[in-house]
C-alpha positions as CSV (number, residue, x, y, z in Angstrom):
1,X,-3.5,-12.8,1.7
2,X,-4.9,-10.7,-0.9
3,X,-7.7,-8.8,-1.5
4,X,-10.2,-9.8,-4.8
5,X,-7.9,-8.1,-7.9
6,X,-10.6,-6.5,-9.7
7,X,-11.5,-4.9,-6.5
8,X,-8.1,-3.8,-6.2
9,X,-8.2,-2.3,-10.2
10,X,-11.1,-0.7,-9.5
11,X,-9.8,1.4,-6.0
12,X,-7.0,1.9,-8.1
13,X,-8.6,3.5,-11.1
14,X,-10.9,5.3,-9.5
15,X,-8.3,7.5,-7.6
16,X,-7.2,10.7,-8.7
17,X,-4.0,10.9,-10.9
18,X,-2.1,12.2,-8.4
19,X,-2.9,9.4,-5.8
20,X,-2.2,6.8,-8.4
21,X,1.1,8.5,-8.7
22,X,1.8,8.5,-5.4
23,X,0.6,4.3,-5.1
24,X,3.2,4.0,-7.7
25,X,5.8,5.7,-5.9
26,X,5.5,3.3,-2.6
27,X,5.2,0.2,-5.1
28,X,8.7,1.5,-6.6
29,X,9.8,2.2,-2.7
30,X,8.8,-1.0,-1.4
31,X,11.0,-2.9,-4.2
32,X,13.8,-0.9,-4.0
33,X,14.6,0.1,-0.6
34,X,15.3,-2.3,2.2
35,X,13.5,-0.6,5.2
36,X,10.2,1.4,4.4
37,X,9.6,3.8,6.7
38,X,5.9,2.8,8.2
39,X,4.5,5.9,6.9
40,X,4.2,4.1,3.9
41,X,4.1,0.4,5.2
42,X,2.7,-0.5,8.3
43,X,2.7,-4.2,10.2
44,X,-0.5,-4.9,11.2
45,X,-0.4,-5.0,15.0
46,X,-1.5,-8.0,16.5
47,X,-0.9,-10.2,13.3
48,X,2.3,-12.0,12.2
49,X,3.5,-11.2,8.7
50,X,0.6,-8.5,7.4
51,X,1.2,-5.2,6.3
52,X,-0.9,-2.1,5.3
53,X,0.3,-0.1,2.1
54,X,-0.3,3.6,3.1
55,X,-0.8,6.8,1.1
56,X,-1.5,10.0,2.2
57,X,-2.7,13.0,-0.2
58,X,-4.2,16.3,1.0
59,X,-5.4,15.0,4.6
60,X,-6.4,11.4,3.6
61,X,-5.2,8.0,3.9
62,X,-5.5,5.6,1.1
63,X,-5.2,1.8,2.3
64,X,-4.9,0.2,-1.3
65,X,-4.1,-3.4,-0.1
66,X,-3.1,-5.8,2.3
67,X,-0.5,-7.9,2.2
68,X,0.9,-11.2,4.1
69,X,4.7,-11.9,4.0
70,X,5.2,-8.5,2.0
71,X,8.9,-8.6,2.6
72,X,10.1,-12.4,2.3
């Protein structure tokens, strides 16, 4: 499941710099690291197999995407 991907190019660009950076980063994390801690990917509760990309910059929460089967 994924969300329209010019809506998704157009959250992303209009972010500020540093919270594209930080989008970036938990892209990079998510391929590289085996377990993300749920502060920057969360399972959906009450769903099987969706997860929330989170990123948090100076008191708010960005929710760029959600994705099924994320980790398969």
């Amino acid at each position: 499941m994924r969300k329209n991907k010019k809506h998704e190019f157009e959250f992303y660009q209009n972010q500020d710099d540093k919270v594209k950076t930080k989008i970036q980063y938990v892209f990079e994390l998510i391929k590289q690291v085996e377990r993300v801690p749920e502060k920057f990917l969360k399972h959906l509760e009450g769903t099987e197999g969706l997860f929330e990309i989170r990123v948090e910059y100076q008191s708010n929460i960005y929710s760029p995407d959600i994705y099924r089967d994320l980790l398969l």
